[in-house]
C-alpha positions as CSV (number, residue, x, y, z in Angstrom):
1,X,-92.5,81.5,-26.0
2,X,-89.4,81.2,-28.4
3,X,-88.3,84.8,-27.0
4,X,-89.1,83.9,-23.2
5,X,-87.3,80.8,-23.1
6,X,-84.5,80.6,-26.1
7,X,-83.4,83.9,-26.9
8,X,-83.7,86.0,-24.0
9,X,-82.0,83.7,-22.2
10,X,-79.1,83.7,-24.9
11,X,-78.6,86.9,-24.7
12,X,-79.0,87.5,-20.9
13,X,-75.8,85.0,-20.7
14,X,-73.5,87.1,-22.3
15,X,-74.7,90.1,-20.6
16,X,-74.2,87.9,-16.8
17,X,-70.8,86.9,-18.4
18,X,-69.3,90.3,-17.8
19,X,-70.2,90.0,-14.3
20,X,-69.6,88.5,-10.9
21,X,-72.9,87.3,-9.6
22,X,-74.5,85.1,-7.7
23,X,-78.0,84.5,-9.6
24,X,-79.8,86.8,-6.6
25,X,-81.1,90.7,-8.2
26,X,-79.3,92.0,-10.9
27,X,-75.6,91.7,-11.7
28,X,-73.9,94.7,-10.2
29,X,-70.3,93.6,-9.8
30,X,-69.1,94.2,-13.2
31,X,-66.0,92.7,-14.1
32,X,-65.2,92.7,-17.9
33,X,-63.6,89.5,-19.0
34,X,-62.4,88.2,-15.8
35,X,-64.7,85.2,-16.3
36,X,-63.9,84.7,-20.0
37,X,-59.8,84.5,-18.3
38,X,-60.7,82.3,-15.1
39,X,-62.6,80.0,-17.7
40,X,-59.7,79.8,-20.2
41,X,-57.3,78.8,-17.2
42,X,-59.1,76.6,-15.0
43,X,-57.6,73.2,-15.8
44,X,-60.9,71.5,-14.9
45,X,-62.4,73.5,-17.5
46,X,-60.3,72.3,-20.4
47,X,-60.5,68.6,-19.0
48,X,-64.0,69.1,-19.0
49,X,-63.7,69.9,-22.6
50,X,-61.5,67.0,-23.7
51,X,-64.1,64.6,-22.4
52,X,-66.6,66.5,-24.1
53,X,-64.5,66.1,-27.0
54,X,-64.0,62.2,-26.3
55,X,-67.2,61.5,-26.0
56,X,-68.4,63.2,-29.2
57,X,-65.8,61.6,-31.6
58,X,-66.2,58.3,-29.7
59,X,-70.3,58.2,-30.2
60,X,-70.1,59.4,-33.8
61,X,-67.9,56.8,-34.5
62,X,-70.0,54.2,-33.1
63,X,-73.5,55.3,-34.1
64,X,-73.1,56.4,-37.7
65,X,-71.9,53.3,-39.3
66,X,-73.6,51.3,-37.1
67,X,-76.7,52.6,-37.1
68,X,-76.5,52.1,-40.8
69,X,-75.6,48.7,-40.8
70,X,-78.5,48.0,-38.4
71,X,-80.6,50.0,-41.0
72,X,-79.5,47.9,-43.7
73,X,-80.4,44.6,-42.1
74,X,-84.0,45.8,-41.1
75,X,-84.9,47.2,-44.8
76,X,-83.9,43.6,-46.2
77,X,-87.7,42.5,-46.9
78,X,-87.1,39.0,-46.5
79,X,-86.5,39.4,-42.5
80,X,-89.4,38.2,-40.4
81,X,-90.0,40.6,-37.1
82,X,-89.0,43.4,-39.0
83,X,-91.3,45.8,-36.8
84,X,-90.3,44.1,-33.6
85,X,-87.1,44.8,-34.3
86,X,-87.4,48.0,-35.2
87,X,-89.1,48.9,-31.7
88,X,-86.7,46.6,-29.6
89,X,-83.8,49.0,-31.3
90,X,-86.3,52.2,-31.0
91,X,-87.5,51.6,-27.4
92,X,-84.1,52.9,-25.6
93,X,-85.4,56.8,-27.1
94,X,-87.9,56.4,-25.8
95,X,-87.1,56.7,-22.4
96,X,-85.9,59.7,-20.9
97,X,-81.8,60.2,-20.6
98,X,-81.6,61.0,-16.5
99,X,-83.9,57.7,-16.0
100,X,-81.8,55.3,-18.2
101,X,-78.6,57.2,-15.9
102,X,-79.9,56.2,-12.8
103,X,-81.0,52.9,-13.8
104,X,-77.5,52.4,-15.8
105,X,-76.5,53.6,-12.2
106,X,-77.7,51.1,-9.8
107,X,-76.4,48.1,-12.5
108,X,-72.7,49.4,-13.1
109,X,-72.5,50.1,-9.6
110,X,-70.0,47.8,-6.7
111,X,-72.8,46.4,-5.2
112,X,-74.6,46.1,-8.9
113,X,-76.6,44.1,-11.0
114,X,-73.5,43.1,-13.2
115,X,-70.7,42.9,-10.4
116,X,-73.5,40.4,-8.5
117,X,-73.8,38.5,-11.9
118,X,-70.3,38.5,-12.3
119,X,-69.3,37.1,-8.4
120,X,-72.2,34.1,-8.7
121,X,-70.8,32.8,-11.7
122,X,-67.5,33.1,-10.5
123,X,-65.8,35.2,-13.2
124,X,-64.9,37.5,-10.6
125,X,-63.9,37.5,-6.9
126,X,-65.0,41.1,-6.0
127,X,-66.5,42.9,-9.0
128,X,-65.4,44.9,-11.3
129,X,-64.6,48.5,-10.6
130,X,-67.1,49.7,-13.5
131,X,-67.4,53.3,-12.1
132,X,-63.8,53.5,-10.0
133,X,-61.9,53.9,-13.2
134,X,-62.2,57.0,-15.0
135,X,-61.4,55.0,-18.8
136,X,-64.4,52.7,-17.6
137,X,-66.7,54.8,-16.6
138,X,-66.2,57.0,-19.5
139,X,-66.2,53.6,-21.7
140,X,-69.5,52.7,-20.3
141,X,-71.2,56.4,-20.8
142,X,-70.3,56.0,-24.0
143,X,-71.7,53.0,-24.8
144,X,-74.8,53.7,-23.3
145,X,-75.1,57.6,-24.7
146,X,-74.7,55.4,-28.4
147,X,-77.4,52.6,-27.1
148,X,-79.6,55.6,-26.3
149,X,-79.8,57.6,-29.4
150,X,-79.3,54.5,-31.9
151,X,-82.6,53.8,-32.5
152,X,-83.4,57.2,-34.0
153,X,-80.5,57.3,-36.2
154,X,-81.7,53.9,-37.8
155,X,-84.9,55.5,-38.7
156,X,-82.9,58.2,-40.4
157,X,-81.0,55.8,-42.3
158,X,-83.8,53.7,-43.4
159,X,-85.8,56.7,-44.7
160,X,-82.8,57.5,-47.2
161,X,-82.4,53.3,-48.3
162,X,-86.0,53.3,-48.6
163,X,-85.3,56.6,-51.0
164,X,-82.9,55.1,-53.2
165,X,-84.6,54.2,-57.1
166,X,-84.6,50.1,-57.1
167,X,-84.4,50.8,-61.1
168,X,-80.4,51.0,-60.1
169,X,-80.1,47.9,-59.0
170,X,-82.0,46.0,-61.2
171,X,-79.7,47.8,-63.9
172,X,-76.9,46.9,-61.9
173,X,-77.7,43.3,-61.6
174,X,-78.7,43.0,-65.2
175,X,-74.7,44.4,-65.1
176,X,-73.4,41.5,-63.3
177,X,-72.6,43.6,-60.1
178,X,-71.9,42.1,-56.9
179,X,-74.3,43.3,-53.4
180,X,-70.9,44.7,-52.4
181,X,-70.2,46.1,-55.7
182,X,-74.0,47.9,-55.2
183,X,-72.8,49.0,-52.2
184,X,-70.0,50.8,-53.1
185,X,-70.9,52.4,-56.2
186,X,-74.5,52.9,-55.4
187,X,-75.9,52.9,-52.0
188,X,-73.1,54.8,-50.7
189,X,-72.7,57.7,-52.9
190,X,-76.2,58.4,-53.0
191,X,-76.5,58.4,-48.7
192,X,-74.3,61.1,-48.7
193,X,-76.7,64.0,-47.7
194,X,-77.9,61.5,-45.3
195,X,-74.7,61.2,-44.2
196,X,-73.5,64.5,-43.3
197,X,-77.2,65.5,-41.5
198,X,-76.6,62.3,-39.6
199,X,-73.2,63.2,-38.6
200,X,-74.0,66.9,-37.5
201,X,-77.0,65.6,-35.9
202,X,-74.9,63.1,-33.5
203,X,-72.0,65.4,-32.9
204,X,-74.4,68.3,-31.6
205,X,-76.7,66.1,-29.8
206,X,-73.5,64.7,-28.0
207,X,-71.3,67.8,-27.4
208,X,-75.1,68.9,-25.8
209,X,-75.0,65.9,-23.4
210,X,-75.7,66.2,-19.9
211,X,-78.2,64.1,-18.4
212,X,-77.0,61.3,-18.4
213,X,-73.9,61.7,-17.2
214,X,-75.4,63.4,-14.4
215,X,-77.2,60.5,-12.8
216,X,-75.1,58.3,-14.1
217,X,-71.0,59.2,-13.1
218,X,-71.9,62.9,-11.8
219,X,-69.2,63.3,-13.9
220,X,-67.0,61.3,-11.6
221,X,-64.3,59.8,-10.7
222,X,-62.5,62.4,-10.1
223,X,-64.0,64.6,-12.9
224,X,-62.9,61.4,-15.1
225,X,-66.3,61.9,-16.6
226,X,-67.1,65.3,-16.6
227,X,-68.3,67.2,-19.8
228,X,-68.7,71.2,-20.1
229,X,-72.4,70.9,-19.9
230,X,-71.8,69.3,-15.9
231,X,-69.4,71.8,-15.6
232,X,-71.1,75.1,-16.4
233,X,-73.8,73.2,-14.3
234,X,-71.5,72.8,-11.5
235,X,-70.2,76.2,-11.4
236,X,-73.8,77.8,-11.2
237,X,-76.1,75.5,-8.9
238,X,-73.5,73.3,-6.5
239,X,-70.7,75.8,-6.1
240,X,-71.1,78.2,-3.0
241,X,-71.7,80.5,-3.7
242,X,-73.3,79.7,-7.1
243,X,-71.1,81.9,-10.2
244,X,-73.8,82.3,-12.6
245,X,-71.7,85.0,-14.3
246,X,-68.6,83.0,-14.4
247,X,-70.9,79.6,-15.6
248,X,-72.5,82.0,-18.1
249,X,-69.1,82.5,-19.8
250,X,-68.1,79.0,-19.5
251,X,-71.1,78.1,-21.5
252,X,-70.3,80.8,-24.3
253,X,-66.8,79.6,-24.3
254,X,-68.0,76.0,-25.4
255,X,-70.6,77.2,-27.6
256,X,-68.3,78.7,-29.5
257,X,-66.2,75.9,-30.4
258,X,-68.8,73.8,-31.0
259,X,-70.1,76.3,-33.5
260,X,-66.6,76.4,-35.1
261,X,-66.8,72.5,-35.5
262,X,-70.5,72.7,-36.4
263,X,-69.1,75.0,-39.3
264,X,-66.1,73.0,-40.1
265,X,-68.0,70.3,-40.5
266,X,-70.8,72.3,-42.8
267,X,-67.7,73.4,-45.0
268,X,-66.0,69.8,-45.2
269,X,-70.1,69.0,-46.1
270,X,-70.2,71.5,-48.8
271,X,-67.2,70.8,-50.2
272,X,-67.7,67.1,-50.4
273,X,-70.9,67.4,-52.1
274,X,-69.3,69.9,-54.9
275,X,-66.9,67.1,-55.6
276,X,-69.6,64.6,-55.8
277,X,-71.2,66.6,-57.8
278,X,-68.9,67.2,-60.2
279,X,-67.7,63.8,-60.5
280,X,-71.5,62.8,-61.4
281,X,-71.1,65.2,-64.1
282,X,-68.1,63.8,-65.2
283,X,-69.2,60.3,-65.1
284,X,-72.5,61.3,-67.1
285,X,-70.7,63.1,-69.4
C-alpha cells in the first residue's frame, strides 16, 4: 500500500515532469526541463508561493505560543471544566478541513451569517467585503487554518507540562522564585524539544494546506489567496487541457523548498539544543 499510493506516485511525478502531457496514456511528448522553466517564470506561480509563505509564518506565529498559553491554563488543576474545555478547543480537529471551508464559506460570505449580523445591529450599512479583499480573505483563512489545528497542538503542549518533574518547582519555591521567574528559568528551557517538533509540525502541516482554501476562497480574489498546493491543483484538473507534466514540476519545485526550510529549521533545531546543552553543563558544573 505504502509503495501504491506514496512512493510510486513520488517518483512517477518527476518522471511526468519531463514531459508535456495531458494525464491520458503515457507521457510521450518529452520535453526536458521546459516545465521546470515555465514554472520558475509564471508570475502566478511565485504569488502562489508567497501566500504559501504568508500563511505559514502567519499560523506558526499564532498557534505556537498560543497553543501553549491555552495549554498552560488547562494543566492548572485548580480550573473546574477542565475536560470540557479541553474538547470545546479539541472539537474544531475534529471536523474535516473542506467542511469547516464551506461552512466558513456560507458565514464570511455578502449575503452571510456575519454581514446579516452585522446590518441588524446596525454596525454596518452593507456588510463587510470579508471575501472581496484579498488582505481579508487571506486574514480570515488564516485565522481559521490556526482555529482548526489549535486544538491538537494544545494536546502536544500539555503532554510536555505534564512531563516536567514538580520536584523543580517545589525547589524553586522553597527558593523564593516568582510563577514568572518558573517560567522563565524552568518551564521554558525544558519545552524546548517540544518546541521545535511543535514548530516543524505546524510549518509542514501549513505549507501542505489545501482544503480549506479550496472551499473556502478557491484561492480567490484574484489569486489573492492562492497557495502552491491550489495551484499545482489548478494546473492539472481545471486547466484545459489538464498539464499534469507541467503541475508535476510545479509540485517538485515547492517540495523542494519546503524541504530546504524543513532542514533549515532541523539545523537551527540542532544547533540550539547543543547550546542548551552545553550551557546545562556549564551551569551544573
Amino acid at each position: 500500500m505504502y509503495l501504491a499510493f506514496t512512493v510510486w506516485p513520488i517518483l512517477a511525478s518527476y518522471y511526468y515532469s519531463f514531459f508535456r502531457w495531458n494525464g491520458a496514456g503515457w507521457p510521450a511528448d518529452f520535453i526536458g526541463l521546459e516545465n521546470y522553466r515555465q514554472v520558475l517564470t509564471d508570475p502566478l506561480f511565485w504569488g502562489a508561493f508567497e501566500n504559501s509563505f504568508i500563511y505559514t509564518i502567519a499560523t506558526v506565529v499564532i498557534v505556537v505560543p498560543g497553543a501553549l498559553l491555552i495549554a498552560m491554563i488547562l494543566n492548572n488543576r485548580g480550573l473546574r471544566g477542565v475536560t470540557f474545555f479541553r474538547t470545546l478547543i479539541f472539537l474544531p480537529v475534529v471536523l474535516t478541513a473542506a467542511i469547516v471551508g464551506i461552512i466558513m464559506n456560507y458565514i464570511f460570505s455578502a449575503t452571510g451569517f456575519v454581514n446579516q449580523l452585522l446590518m441588524h445591529a446596525g454596525l454596518s450599512k452593507n456588510g463587510v467585503p470579508w471575501l472581496n479583499e484579498a488582505w481579508l480573505a487571506m486574514l480570515l483563512l488564516i485565522l481559521i487554518g490556526a482555529w482548526k489545528g489549535f486544538g491538537v497542538k494544545v494536546i502536544y503542549w500539555l503532554a510536555g507540562l505534564q512531563s516536567l518533574p514538580p520536584d523543580l518547582y517545589e525547589a524553586s519555591s522553597l527558593d523564593g522564585a516568582s510563577e514568572s521567574q518558573q517560567f522563565l528559568y524552568i518551564t521554558l528551557p525544558l519545552l524546548v524539544p517540544f518546541l521545535i517538533v511543535i514548530t516543524i509540525l505546524v510549518t509542514n502541516e501549513s505549507f501542505k494546506v489545501f482544503d480549506l482554501v479550496r472551499t473556502f476562497t478557491n484561492g480567490g480574489p484574484y489569486f489573492g489567496t492562492d497557495v502552491v498546493p491550489l495551484y499545482i491543483y489548478s494546473q492539472a484538473f481545471d486547466s484545459t487541457p489538464p498539464q499534469m507534466g507541467y503541475a508535476s514540476a510545479g509540485g517538485i519545485t515547492f517540495g523542494m523548498a519546503t524541504v530546504v526550510v524543513s532542514g533549515l529549521l532541523g539545523l537551527l533545531a540542532r544547533r540550539f539544543g547543543m547550546r542548551r546543552s552545553v550551557n546545562l553543563r556549564t551551569n551544573r558544573g
